[in-house]
Structure formats: structure tokens, C-alpha cells
ZADO-1210 file (C-alpha; in nm, 4 decimals, padded with zeros to 6 digits):
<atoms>
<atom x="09.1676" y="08.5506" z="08.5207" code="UNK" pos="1"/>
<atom x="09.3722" y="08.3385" z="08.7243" code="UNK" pos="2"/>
<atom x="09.3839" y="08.1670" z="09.0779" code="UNK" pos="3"/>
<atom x="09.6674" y="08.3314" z="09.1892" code="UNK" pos="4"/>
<atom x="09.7808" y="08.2122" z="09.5390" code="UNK" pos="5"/>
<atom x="09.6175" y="08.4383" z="09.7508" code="UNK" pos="6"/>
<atom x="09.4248" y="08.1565" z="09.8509" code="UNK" pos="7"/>
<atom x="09.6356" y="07.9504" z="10.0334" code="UNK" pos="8"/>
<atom x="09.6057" y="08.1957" z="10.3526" code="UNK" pos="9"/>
<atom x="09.3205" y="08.0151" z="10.3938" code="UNK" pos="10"/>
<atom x="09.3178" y="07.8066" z="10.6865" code="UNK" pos="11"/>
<atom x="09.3708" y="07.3875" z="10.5609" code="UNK" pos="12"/>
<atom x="09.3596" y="07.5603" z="10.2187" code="UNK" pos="13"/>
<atom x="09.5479" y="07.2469" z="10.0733" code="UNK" pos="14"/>
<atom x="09.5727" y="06.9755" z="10.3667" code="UNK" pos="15"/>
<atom x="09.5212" y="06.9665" z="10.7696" code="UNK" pos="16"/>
<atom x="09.8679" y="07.1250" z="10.9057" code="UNK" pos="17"/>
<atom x="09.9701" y="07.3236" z="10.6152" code="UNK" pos="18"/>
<atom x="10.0918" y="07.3693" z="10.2823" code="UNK" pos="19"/>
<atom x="10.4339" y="07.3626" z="10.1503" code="UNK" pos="20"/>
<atom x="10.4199" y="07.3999" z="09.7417" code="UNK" pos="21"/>
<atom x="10.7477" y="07.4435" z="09.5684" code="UNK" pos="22"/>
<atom x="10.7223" y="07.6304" z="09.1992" code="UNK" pos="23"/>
<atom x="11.0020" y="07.6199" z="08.9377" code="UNK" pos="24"/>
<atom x="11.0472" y="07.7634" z="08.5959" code="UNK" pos="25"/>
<atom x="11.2600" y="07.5988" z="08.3821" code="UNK" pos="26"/>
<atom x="11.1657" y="07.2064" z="08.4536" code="UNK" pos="27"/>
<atom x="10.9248" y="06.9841" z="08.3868" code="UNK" pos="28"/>
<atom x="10.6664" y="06.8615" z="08.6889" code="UNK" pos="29"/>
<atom x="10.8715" y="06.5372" z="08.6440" code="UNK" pos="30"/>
<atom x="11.2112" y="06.6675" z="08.6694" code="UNK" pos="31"/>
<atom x="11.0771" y="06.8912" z="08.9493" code="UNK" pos="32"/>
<atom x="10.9925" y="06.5692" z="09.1248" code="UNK" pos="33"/>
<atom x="11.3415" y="06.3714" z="09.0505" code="UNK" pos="34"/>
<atom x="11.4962" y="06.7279" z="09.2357" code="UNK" pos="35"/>
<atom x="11.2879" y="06.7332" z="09.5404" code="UNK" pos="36"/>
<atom x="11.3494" y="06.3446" z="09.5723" code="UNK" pos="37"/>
<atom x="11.7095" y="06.4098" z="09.5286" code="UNK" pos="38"/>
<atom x="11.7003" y="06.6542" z="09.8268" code="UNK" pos="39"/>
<atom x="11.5135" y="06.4183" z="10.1268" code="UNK" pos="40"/>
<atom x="11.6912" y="06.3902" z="10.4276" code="UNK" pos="41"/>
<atom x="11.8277" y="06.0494" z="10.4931" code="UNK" pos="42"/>
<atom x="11.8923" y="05.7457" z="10.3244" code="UNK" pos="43"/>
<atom x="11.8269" y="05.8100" z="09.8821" code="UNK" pos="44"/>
<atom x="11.4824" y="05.7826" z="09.8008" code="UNK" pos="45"/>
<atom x="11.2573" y="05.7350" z="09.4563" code="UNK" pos="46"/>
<atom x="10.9209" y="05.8469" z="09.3324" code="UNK" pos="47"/>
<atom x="10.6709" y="05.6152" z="09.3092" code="UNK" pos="48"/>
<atom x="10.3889" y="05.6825" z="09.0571" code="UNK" pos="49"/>
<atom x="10.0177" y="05.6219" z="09.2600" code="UNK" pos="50"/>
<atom x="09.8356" y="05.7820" z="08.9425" code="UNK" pos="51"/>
<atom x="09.6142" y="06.0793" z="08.9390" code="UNK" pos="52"/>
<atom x="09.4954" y="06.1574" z="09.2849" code="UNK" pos="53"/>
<atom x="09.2829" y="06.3635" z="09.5009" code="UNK" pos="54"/>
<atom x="09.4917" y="06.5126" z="09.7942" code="UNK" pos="55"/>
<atom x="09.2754" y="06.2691" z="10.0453" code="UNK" pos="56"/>
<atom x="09.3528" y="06.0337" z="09.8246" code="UNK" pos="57"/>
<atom x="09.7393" y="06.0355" z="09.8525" code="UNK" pos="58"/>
<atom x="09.6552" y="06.1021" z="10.2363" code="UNK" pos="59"/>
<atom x="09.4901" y="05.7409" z="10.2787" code="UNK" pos="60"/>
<atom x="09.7979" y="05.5881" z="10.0761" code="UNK" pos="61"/>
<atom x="10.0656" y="05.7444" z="10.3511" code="UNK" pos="62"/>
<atom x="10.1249" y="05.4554" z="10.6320" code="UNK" pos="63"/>
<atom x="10.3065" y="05.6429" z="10.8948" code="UNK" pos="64"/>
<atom x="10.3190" y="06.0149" z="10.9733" code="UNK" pos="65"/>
<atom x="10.6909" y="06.0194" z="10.8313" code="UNK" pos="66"/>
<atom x="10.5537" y="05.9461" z="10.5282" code="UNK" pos="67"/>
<atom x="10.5369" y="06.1801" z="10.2486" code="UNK" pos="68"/>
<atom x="10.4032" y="06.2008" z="09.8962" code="UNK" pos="69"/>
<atom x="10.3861" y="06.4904" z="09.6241" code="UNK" pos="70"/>
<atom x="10.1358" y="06.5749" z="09.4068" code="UNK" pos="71"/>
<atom x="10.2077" y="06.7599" z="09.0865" code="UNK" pos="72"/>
<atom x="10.1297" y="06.9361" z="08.7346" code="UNK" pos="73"/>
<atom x="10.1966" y="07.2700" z="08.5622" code="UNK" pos="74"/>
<atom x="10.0488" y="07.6423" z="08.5965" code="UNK" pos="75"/>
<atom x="10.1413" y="07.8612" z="08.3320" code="UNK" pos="76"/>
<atom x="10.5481" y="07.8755" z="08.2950" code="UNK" pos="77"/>
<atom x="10.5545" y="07.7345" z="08.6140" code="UNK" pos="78"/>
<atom x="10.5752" y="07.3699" z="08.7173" code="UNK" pos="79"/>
<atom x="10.4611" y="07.3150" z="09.0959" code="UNK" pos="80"/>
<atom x="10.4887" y="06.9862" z="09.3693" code="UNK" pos="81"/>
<atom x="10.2695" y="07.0515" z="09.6451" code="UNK" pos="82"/>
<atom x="10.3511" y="06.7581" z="09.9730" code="UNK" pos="83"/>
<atom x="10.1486" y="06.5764" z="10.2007" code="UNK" pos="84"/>
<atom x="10.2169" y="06.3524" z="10.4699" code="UNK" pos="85"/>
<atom x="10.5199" y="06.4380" z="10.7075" code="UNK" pos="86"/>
<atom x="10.6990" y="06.7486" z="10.4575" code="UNK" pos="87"/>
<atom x="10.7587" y="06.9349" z="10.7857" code="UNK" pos="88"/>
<atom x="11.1611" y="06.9537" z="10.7725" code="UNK" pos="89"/>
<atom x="11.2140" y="06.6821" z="10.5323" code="UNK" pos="90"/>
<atom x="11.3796" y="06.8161" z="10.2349" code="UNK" pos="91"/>
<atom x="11.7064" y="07.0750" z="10.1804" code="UNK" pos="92"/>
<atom x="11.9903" y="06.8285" z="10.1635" code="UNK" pos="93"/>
<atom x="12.1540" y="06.6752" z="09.8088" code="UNK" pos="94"/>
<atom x="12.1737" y="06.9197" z="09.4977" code="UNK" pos="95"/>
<atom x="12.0244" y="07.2744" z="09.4747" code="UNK" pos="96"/>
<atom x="11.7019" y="07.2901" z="09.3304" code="UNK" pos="97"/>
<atom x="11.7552" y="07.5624" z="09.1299" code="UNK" pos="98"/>
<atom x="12.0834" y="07.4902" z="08.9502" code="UNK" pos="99"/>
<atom x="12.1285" y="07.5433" z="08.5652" code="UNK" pos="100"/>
<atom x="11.9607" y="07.8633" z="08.5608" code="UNK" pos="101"/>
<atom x="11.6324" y="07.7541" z="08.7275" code="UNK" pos="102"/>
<atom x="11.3405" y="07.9538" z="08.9150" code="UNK" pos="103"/>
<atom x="11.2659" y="07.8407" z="09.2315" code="UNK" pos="104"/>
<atom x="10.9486" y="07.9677" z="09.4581" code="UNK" pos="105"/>
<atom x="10.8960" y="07.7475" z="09.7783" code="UNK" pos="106"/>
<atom x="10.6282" y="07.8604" z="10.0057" code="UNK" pos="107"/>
<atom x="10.5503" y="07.6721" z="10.3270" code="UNK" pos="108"/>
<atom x="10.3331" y="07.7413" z="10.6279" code="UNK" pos="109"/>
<atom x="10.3212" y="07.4741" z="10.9533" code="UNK" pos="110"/>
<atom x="10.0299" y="07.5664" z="11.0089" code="UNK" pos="111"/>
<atom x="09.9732" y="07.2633" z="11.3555" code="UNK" pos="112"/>
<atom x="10.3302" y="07.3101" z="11.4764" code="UNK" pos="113"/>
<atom x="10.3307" y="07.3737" z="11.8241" code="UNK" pos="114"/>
<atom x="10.5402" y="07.6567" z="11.8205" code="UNK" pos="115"/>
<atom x="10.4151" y="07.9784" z="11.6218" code="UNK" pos="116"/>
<atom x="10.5995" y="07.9656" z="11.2720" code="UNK" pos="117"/>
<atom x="10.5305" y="08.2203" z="11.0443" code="UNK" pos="118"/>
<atom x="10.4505" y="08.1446" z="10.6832" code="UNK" pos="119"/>
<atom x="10.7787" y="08.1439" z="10.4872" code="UNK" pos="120"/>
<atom x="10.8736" y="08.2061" z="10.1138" code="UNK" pos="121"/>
<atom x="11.2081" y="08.1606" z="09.9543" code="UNK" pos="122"/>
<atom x="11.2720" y="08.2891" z="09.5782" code="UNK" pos="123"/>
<atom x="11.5909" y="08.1580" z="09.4215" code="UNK" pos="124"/>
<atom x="11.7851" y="08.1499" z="09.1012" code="UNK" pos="125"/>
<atom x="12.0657" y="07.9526" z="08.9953" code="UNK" pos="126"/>
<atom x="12.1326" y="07.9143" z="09.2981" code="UNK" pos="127"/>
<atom x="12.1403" y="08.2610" z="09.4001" code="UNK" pos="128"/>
<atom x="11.8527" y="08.3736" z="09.6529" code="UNK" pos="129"/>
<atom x="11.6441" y="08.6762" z="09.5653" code="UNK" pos="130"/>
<atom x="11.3826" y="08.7173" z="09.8169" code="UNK" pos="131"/>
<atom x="11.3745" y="08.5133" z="10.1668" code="UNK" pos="132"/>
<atom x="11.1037" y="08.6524" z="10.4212" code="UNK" pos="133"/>
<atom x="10.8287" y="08.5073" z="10.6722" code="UNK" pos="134"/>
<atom x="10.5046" y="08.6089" z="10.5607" code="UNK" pos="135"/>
<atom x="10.3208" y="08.7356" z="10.8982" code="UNK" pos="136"/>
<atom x="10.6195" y="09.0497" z="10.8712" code="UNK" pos="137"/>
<atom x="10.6511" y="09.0567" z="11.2684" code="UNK" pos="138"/>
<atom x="11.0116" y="08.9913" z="11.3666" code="UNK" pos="139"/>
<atom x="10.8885" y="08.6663" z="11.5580" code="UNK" pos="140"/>
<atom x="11.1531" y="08.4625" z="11.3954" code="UNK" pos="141"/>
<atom x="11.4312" y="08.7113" z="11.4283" code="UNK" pos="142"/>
<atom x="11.3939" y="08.9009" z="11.1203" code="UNK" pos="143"/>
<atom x="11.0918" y="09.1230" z="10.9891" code="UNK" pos="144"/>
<atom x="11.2675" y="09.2385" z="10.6601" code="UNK" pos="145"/>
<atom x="11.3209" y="09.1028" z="10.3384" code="UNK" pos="146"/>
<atom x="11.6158" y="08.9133" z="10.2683" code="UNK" pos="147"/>
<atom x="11.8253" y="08.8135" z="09.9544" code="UNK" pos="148"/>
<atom x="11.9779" y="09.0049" z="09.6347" code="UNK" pos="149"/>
<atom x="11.9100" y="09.4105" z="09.7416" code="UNK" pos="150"/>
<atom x="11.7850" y="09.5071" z="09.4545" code="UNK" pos="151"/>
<atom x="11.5055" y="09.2546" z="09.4025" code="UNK" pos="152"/>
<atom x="11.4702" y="09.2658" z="09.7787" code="UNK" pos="153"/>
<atom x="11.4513" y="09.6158" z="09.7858" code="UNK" pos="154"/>
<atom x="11.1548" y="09.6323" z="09.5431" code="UNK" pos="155"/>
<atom x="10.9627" y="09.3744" z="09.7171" code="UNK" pos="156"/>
<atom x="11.0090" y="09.5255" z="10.0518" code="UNK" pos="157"/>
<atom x="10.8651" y="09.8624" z="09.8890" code="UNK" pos="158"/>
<atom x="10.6047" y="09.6607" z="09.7360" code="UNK" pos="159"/>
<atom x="10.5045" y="09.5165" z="10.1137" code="UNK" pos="160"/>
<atom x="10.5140" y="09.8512" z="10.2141" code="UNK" pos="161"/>
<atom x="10.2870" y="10.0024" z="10.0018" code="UNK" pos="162"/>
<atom x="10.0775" y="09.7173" z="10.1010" code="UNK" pos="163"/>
<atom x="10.0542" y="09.8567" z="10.4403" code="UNK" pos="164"/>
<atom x="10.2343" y="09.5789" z="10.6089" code="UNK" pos="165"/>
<atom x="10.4309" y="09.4871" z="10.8450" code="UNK" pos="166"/>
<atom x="10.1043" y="09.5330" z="11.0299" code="UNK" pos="167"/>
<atom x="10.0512" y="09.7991" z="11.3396" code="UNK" pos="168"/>
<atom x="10.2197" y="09.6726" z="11.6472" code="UNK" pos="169"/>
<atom x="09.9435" y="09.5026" z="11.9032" code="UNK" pos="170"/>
<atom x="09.7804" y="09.3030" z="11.5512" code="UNK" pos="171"/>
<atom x="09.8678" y="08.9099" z="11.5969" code="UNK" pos="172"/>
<atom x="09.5608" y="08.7115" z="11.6662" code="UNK" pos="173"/>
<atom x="09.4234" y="08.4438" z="11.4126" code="UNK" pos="174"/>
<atom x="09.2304" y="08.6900" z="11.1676" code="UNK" pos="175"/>
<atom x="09.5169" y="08.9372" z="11.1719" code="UNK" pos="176"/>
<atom x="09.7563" y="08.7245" z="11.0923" code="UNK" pos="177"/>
<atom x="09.5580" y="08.5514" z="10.7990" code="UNK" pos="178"/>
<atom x="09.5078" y="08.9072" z="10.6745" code="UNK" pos="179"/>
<atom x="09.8956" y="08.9657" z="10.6474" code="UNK" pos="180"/>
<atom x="09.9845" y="08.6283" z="10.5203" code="UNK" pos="181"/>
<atom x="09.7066" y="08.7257" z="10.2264" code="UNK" pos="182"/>
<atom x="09.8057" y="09.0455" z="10.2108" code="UNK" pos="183"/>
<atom x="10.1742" y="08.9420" z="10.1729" code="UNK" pos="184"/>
<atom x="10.0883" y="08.6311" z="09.9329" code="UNK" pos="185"/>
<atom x="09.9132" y="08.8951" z="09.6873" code="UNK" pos="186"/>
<atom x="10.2464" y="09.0730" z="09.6961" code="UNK" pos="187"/>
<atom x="10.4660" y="08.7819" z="09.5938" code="UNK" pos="188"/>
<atom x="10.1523" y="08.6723" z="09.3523" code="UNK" pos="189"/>
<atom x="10.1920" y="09.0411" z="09.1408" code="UNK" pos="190"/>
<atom x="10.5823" y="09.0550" z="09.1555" code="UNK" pos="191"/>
<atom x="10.6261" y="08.6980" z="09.0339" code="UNK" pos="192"/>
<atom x="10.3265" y="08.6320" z="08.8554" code="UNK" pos="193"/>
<atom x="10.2717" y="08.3556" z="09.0398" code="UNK" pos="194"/>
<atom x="09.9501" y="08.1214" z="09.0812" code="UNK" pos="195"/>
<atom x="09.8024" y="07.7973" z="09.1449" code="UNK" pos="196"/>
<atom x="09.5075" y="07.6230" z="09.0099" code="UNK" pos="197"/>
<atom x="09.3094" y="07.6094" z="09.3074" code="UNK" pos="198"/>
<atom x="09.0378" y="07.3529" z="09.2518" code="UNK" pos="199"/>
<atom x="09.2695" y="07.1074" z="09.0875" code="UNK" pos="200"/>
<atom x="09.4940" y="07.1253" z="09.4128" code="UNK" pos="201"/>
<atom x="09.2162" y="07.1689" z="09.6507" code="UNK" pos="202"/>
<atom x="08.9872" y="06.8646" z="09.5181" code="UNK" pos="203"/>
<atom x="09.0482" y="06.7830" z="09.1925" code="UNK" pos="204"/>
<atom x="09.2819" y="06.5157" z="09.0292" code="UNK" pos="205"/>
<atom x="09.6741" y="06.5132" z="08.9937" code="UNK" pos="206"/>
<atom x="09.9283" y="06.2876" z="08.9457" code="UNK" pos="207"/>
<atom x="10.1010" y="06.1535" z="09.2413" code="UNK" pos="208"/>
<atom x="10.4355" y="05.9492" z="09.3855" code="UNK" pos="209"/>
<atom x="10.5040" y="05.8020" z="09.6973" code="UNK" pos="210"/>
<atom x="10.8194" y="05.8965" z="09.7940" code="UNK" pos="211"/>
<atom x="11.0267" y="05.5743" z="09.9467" code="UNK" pos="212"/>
<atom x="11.3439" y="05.4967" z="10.0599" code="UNK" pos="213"/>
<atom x="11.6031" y="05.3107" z="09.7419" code="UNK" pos="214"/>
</atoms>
């Protein structure tokens, strides 16, 4: 029995504002850190080892809100980074995370922006992206559907289906939307075989950087 990710519908399931957790098969939690830090906006940046920390932990150890530090280990064949601190926009540039054949699952949810953004997932490979869609399935964005390769986005749009969701038109308070972004998680959990050790994430010990300017 695993943890699955289900749970991170749940509101501050990982940190106050949100969650974004980025899964790879086919690196190490190390090298998945050198490829995130390779990919922060601005001037280059490095990982600093803070040892193994509680999430509150790495929390006390970020100075400003711009700050932003990643906690990591492995679940399975999958090696996961889950940030703290100011993540909100922060990474995409530099080289492709998923390049020389690599898996890449990022899920993200701003939970305290001010405007209402939708849980997103992205599924990529090599480069290529398989399955792109916002997780509350209600066109808010500009797109309700999934996107990516049609055949794997084909399946998982049947699978979302079957699922019931999107949900019946007038749904979109808090509890409704929770339900879907569950619902929808549980989808991406079965097709992918994905999961997370939730108490190690939630309040348990992991290894930690800092991640500061060269």
C-alpha cells in the first residue's frame, strides 16, 4: 500500500500557499536537484546542502520571500524535489528537464495567489510532452481538455471521464473544487503510478539545499 498523491488536494498539504513537487524517472534526487538549479530564472545559481530537514525547518532558513529551497529523496522509480519559499514562477529557463530520455511529472498548485489558478500537471518525456492539463477541469484558464501526445492524452482524458469529471456546470466553490483536484490527482496517481511518501514530506526529515545565486 502506498501514499499515492491523492493527498496533496489537501488544503497546505505540504506548505502554506501550495505545493509544487517535480518527479523524474531516470535521475538521481541529486541530479534532479543540479536540473532544477540549472533552470532558475536569473542570474546561475547552486545548491546548497542545509542537511536533513523538516519542511518548517527549511522555511525558518529562507531570508526573504524570493527565497527558495528544495527538499528531496526517492519514491519507488521515481526521484521527487518538492520547493518552498518563493517557487511561484521561478523555474523553466536553461536546459529541459527531461532530456536523455527522462520522465518528468511536475505538479503545482498556487494555492494563496490572488487570482484563481487551477492546479496544474505537466507529464513529459525526452522532451516531448504527454499530458498538460489544469486539474479543477473547468476551462478557467482557457482550456478544459487534456493536452500533449493524442494518444496518451486521449487515454487520460477517457480516464477523467470515467471519473465523472469535468464536474457539472454551477460546481466551483472550495469543497468542489478540492473534490476535482482529488478526483483528478487519483487519475494521474493510477495512470502513472505515481506517489509520494506523505509523512516524510509532510513532517518528517529530508535532505535539503538552499538554492543561491553563483
Amino acid at each position: 500500500m502506498t501514499d499515492g498523491i491523492t493527498w496533496l488536494a489537501a488544503p497546505r498539504s505540504i506548505a502554506f500557499g501550495g505545493y509544487s513537487v517535480v518527479m523524474a524517472r531516470g535521475l538521481t534526487p541529486q541530479e534532479l536537484v543540479g536540473r532544477l538549479t540549472e533552470t532558475v530564472y536569473g542570474p546561475e545559481h547552486t545548491a546548497v546542502p542545509v542537511g536533513d530537514l523538516t519542511g518548517a525547518d527549511l522555511l525558518a532558513l529562507l531570508v526573504d520571500y524570493e527565497d527558495i529551497g528544495l527538499r528531496y529523496g526517492r519514491c519507488g522509480d521515481w526521484s521527487y524535489t518538492v520547493a518552498y519559499g518563493g517557487w511561484m514562477g521561478e523555474f523553466g529557463d536553461g536546459p529541459p528537464l527531461s532530456r536523455g530520455g527522462v520522465d518528468i511529472c511536475h505538479l503545482e498548485f498556487e494555492e494563496e495567489n490572488g487570482k484563481p489558478v487551477p492546479p496544474q500537471f505537466a507529464y513529459t518525456r525526452d522532451e516531448v510532452l504527454l499530458s498538460a492539463f489544469n486539474l479543477h477541469l473547468d476551462g478557467s484558464w482557457g482550456y478544459d481538455g487534456v493536452d500533449g501526445d493524442p494518444e496518451t492524452a486521449s487515454r487520460v482524458q477517457a480516464e477523467l471521464t470515467a471519473a465523472g469529471l469535468p464536474a457539472d456546470e454551477g460546481a466551483g466553490d472550495d469543497a468542489d473544487d478540492r473534490e476535482v483536484h482529488r478526483t483528478a490527482l487519483g487519475v494521474l496517481e493510477r495512470h502513472f503510478g505515481l506517489s509520494l511518501p506523505r509523512e516524510e514530506i509532510v513532517s518528517g526529515t529530508l535532505p535539503a539545499v538552499l538554492l543561491e545565486p553563483a
